[in-house]
N, C-alpha and C positions, 0 to 999 in steps of 0.2 A: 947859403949855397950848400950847409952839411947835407940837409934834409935832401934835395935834389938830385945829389953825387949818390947818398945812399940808395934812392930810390933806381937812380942811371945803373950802379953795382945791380939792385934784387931784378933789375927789368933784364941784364944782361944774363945772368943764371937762370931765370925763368925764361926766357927766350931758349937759351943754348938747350933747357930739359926739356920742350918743347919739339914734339914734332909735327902736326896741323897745325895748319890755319888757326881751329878753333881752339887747338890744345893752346895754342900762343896766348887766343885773346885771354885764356879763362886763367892763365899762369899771369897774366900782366894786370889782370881785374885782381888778381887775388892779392899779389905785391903792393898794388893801387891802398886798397880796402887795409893792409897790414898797417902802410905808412901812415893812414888817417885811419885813426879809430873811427865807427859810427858811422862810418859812411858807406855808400852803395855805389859799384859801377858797374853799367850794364852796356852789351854791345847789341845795337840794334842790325839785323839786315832787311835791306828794303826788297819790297813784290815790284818787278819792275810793273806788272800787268794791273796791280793794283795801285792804289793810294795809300798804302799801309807799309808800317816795318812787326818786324817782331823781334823778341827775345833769342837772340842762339850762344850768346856765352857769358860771363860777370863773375862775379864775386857779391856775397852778401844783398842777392835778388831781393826785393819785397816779395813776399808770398802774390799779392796778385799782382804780380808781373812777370811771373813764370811761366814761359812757353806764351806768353800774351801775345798776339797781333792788334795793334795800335794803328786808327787813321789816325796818320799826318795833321787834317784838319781838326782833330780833336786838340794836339798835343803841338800847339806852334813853334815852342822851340824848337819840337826836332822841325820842323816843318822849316822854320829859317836856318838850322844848319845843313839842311838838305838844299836848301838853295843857296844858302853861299856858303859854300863848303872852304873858304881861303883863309876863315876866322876863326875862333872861339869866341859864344856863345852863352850871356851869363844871367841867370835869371833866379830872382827869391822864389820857393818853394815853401807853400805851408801846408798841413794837415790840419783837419777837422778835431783830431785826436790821435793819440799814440798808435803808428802802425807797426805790426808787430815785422821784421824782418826774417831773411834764410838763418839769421845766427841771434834772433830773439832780441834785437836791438831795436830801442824806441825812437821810431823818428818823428819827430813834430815840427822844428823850423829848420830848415836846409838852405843849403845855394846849391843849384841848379847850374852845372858847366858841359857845354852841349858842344860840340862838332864833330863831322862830316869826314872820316877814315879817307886819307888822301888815296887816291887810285887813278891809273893811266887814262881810263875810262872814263865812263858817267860815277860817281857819289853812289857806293852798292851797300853803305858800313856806315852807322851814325854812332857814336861814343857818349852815353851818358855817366856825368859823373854829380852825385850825391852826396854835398859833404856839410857840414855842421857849420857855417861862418866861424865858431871861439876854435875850432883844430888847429889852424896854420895861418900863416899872412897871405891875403888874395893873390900873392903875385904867386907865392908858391903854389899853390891850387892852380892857379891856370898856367901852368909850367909844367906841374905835373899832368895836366889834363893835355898839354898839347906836347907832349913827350910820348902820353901813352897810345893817344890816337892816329900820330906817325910811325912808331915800333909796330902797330898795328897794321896799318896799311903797307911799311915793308914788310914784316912779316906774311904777308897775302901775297905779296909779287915777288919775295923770293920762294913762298913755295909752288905757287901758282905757274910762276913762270912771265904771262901775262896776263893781261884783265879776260880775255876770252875764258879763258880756263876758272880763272875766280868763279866768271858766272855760272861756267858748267858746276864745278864744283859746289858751288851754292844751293843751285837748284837741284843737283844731287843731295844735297843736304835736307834742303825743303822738302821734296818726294819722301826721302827717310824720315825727318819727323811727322810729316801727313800718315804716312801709312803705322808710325806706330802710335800716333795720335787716333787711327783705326784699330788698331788691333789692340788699344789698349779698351776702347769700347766695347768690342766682343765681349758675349758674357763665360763665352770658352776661354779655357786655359790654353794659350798659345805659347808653346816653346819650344827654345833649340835645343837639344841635346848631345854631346860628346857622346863618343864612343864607351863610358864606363855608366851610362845613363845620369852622366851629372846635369843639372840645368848652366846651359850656356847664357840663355837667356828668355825673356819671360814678358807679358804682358803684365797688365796692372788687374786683371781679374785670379790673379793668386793671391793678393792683397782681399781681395773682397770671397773670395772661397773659404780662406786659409788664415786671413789675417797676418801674411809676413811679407814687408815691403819686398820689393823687387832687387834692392837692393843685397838683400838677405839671402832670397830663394838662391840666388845664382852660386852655383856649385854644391849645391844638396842635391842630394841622389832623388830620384820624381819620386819615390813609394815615401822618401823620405819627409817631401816636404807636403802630400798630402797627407798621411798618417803621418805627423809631428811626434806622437808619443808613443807612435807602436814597436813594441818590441817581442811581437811573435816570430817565431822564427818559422813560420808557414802560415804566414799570411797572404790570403787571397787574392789581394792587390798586387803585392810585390810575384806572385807565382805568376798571374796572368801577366804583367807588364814584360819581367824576361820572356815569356815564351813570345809575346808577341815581336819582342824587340829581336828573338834567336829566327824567327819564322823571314825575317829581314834577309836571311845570306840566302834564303833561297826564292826571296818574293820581293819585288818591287815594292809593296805595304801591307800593314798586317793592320786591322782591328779586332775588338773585341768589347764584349758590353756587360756589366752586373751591375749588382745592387752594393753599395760598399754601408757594410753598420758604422760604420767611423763617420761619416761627412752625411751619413743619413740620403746621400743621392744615386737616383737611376746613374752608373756613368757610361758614356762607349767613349772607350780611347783610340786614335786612329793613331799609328805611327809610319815612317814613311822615308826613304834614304833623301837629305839636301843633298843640294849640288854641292861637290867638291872644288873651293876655287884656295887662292893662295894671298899671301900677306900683300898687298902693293906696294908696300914699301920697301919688303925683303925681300921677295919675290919667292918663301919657302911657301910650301904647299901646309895646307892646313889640316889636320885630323878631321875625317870623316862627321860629321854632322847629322843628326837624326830628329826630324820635323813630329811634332808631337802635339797633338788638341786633343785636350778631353772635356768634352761635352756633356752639360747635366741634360738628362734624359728623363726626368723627374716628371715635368709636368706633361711631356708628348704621352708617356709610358702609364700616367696618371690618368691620363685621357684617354687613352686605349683601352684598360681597366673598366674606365666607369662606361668609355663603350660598348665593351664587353661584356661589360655586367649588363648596360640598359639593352641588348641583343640578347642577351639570356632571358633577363627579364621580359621580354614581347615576346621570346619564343616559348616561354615558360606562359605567359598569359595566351598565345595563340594556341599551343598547345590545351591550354583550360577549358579556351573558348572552345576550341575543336570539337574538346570532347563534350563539354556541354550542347552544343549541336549533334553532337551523335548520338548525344541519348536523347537530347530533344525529337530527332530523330526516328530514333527507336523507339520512344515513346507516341508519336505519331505513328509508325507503321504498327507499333501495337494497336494504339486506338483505331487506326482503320480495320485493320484485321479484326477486333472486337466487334467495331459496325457492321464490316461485311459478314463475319459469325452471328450478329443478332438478324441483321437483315434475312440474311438465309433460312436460321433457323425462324425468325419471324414468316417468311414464306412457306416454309414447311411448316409451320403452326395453321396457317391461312391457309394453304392447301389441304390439310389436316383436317382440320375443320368445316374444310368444305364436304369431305371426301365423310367425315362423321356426320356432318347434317345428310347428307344424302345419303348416309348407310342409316342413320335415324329415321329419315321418312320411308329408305325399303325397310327395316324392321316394323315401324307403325305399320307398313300396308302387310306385310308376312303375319304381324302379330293380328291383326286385325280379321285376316284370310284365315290364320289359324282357328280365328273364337268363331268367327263366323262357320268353318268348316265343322269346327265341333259342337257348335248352336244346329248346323244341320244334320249333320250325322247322326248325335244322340239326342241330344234336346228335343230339335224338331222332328226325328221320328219317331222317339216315346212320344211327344205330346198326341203329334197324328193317332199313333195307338191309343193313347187314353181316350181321345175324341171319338176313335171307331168303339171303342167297348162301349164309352159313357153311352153313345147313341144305339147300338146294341141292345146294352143293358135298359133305356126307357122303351126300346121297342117291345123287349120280352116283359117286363113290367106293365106293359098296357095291356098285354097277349096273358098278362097272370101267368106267367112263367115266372114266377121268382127264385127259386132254384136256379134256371140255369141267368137270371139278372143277375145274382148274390154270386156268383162265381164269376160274369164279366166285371163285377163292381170292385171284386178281391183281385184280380187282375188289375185294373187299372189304378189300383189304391198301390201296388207293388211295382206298375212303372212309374208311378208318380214318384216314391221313392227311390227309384232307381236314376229319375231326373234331379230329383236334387243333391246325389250323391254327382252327378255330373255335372251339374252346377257348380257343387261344393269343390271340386275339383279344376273346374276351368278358373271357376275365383281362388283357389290358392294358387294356380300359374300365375296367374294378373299381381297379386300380392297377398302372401301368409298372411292370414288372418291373426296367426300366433305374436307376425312381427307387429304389428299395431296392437293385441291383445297384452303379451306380458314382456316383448322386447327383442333387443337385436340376439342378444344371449342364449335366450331361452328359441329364437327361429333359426341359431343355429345349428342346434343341437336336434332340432323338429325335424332339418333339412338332412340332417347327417345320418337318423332314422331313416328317414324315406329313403334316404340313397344307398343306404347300407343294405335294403330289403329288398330295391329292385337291383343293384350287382350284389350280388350273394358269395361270388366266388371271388371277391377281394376281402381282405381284412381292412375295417378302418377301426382306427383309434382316436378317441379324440380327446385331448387336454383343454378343456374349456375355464379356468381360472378367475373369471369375471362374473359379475353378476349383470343384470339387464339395466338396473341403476347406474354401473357406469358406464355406460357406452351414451354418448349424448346421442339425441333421435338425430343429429344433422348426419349422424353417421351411421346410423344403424342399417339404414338402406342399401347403402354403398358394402359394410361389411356382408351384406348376407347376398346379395348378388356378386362379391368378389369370390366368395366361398363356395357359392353355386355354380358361376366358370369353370372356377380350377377344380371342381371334381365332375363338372361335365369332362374338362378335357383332360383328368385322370381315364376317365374312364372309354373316351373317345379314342387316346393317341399313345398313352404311358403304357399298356400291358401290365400293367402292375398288379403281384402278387398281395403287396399292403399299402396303404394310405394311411399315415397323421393327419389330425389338423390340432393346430394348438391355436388358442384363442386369450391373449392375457395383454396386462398392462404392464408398462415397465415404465417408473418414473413417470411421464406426463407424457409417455406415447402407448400407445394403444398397437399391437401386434398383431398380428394373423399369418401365420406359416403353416401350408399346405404341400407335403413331402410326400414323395413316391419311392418303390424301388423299380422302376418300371423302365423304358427302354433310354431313356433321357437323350442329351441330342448336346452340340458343343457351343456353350452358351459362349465362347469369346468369341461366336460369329453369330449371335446370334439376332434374328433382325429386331433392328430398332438400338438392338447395344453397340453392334460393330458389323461392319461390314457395308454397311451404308445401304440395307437389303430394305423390304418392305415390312411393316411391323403386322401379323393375322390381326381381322378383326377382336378376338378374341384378347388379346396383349394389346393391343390400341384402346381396348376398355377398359382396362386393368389401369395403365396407365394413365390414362382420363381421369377415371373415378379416381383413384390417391391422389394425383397431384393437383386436381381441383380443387380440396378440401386443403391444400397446404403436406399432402404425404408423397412418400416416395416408395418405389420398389425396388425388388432386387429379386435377379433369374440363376441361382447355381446350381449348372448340368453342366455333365460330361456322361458321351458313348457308355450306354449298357452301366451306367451307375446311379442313376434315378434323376430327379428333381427335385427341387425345393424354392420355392417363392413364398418372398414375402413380404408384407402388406406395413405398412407402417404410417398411422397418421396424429398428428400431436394433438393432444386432448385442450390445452392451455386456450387455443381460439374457437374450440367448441363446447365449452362449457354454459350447461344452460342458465337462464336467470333464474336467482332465489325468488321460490314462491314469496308472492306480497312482496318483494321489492319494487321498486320506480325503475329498478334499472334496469334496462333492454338489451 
């Protein structure tokens, strides 16, 4: 009877310290568990809606039985102390192997004493108790077992009142551990906070943030228990956390968001005023309370980041692309523009050419009109004369007048050469005999004679530099008609007081510059260079002959300061074949 009286003694002091329901059971499991070493008692409450009890108070819990919900039909003993709740309830218990418990105690073989927490009502309370068979005498074990599961169930009806209230209270209880059975799942830091920013209270993801049980966080300051080792005394954490928590007296909630280097996470901390209520028991009003979640922001803010970069990255590549279409672009309207400038000046080559063949065949017929004019003019009326003398002269020769025969015969012998000097003359228009005799060199210096003696009142000068060996025959033709031009139309259009003509090689081109001081004219309009005008025959020949051969020219005049053109065509693809070579 010692053991019993003493247990009656601790269940009366843990009763009287006791003020819940559950504070009761967990004061009467804990007195339980003193008087018998190694053992376990737990108080189950049943889900009226369900088939199941759970864990809500004990002493010395197995680890998995903590906050456990159990079907009935799994667990028969409670199962028959829930159906006849008028007993106790006694059954052998064994383990597979050493279960470790709340206080590191091994249990392996137990006796199992099970009943049903007496109530007005329906059975809402099952009592387990776990205890060693070698602790005590059976009778004393289920003495104590059904001492504590009556202390239990008056405890419940005198604080409760009656069973109605029990169950409200229960299932207030139930809601309270569902919901921080939820909020311990959150992976935000969920907590209460006083008015000095202490944590009131706290979810289980401070544990897993932070690494410091729940038990711990509660009443460390929030900077405190996230930065655990910080001791700056301006730290960025604790700065934003008071402003956000001062921003409170004049805002219904405050947020605010960084990067914190301690925890290495995105954070936004929301803060926010709880409802003010008061003790229920005391009925004093409670100190101000402030709602507190700080969410890692890590991976949304990570994700933003690499969206923000892959948005940069397509605008950085559209941009590329862009531009590489706009020069692709650009590089198509240039090449159209190229074709429509080749086409163009293709049709102006083709019209050109039309317009030179047909100035080619009026020249042939002019040239033609010309020889034939001068075949009649002079040719054909010296000959007529020679014919009249010759016939003349055998009339007076038969009449033996040879005197006045010898005189029509010296006549006719004097228009005869007087014809072939006109002959000789119509064939050097046609072509210098000199250029086919000793070269382009030597026919031009022949031409520059003749033109010097019939304009007499210009000075020419001529620099001729080459010799008739270098000028290849492809080109000799072209130099001595481009030099015959330009001082026909020295002499046509310049008024010029002097005339050069310089004739030389330079490097592997062959030059020709023919300069006046004469009235000249403003060659940046001038047709064929600019102004989009018509080019004179005369410059549409010039032009022809060079750039046929592979040469080019060049026109520089200005008003009353003369002219100068010049001739230019490269020697390197008119070079003739070495005598006795193969090659062509």
């Amino acid at each position: 009877m010692e053991p019993i009286v003493s247990l009656i003694s601790g269940f009366a002091d843990a009763c009287a310290a006791a003020v819940t329901p559950r504070a009761i059971a967990d004061a009467l499991c804990e007195r339980l568990v003193q008087q018998f070493p190694s053992s376990a008692a737990l108080v189950f409450e049943r889900e009226s809606s369900k088939g199941a009890v759970r864990v809500v108070a004990g002493a010395n819990i197995p680890t998995a039985w903590s906050q456990r919900a159990v079907a009935l039909r799994d667990v028969p003993l409670l199962a028959e102390a829930v159906e006849s709740p008028e007993r106790v309830h006694v059954r052998n218990a064994y383990t597979r192997g050493p279960v470790e418990s709340g206080q590191s105690l091994p249990i392996t073989s137990l006796e199992a004493i099970c009943g049903a927490v007496p109530d007005t009502g329906s059975s809402n309370y099952v009592f387990l108790f776990l205890v060693p068979p070698s602790v005590s005498e059976p009778a004393v074990r289920r003495a104590a077992v059904e001492t504590v599961r009556r202390l239990i169930g008056a405890g419940i009806s005198i604080s409760a009142g009656d069973s109605e209230r029990a169950v409200t209270i229960s299932r207030v209880y139930n809601a309270k551990v569902e919901w921080e059975n939820t909020a311990d799942a959150v992976d935000a830091i969920v907590a209460v906070l006083d008015h000095r920013n202490r944590v009131v209270r706290a979810n289980r993801a401070v544990e897993r943030w932070v690494g410091v049980p729940v038990r711990e966080a509660v009443g460390r300051d929030l900077h405190a228990l996230l930065h655990l080792a910080c001791t700056r005394p301006h730290c960025a954490l604790r700065q934003s956390i008071d402003a956000a928590v001062a921003k409170l007296a004049n805002e219904p909630q405050s947020s605010f968001e960084m990067f914190d280097d301690t925890l290495g996470r995105d954070l936004q901390i929301d803060v926010r005023h709880a409802s003010q209520g008061n003790d229920g028991w005391t009925g004093v009003s409670e100190p101000p309370r402030i709602a507190c979640i700080v969410y890692d922001m890590s991976a949304l803010r990570a994700a933003e980041r690499e969206l923000m970069f892959m948005n940069q990255s397509l605008e950085e590549r559209v941009r590329a692309r862009t531009l590489e279409l706009s020069e692709a672009n650009r590089s198509l309207r240039d090449e159209i523009a190229k074709r429509r400038e080749s086409e163009t000046s293709l049709l102006r080559s083709q019209r050109d050419l039309a317009e030179l063949s047909n100035q080619l065949v009026d020249a042939q017929e002019l040239e033609r009109k010309r020889i034939a004019q001068d075949l009649h003019d002079s040719v054909g009326q010296s000959l007529t004369a020679i014919k009249y003398s010759l016939e003349n002269a055998q009339v007076l020769m038969e009449r033996e007048r040879t005197v006045e025969a010898a005189k029509l015969l010296e006549t006719g012998a004097r228009r005869v050469r007087e014809v072939l000097v006109d002959v000789r003359n119509i064939s050097m228009n046609l072509r210098p005999a000199v250029l086919d005799d000793l070269g382009a060199a030597s026919a031009v210096r022949y031409l520059c004679r003749e033109w010097n003696e019939i304009y007499a009142g210009v000075a020419l000068t001529t620099n001729i530099s080459v010799d008739d060996t270098q000028i290849p025959d492809t080109l000799g033709t072209d130099v001595f008609r481009s030099v015959q031009e330009l001082l026909n139309n020295v002499a046509r259009h310049a008024h010029a007081a002097q005339v050069r003509v310089d004739l030389a090689v330079t490097g592997d081109h062959l030059s020709v510059v023919v300069s006046d001081d004469g009235d000249g004219f403003d060659s940046t309009r001038s047709p064929g260079l600019a102004g989009g005008q018509r080019e004179s025959r005369g410059l549409r020949g010039l032009r022809e002959r060079t750039e046929r051969l592979g040469g080019f020219y060049r026109i520089d005049s200005s008003p009353g300061k003369g002219t100068a053109v010049r001739l230019e065509w490269p020697l390197v693809t008119h070079q003739s074949p070495i005598p006795g070579s193969m090659i062509n």
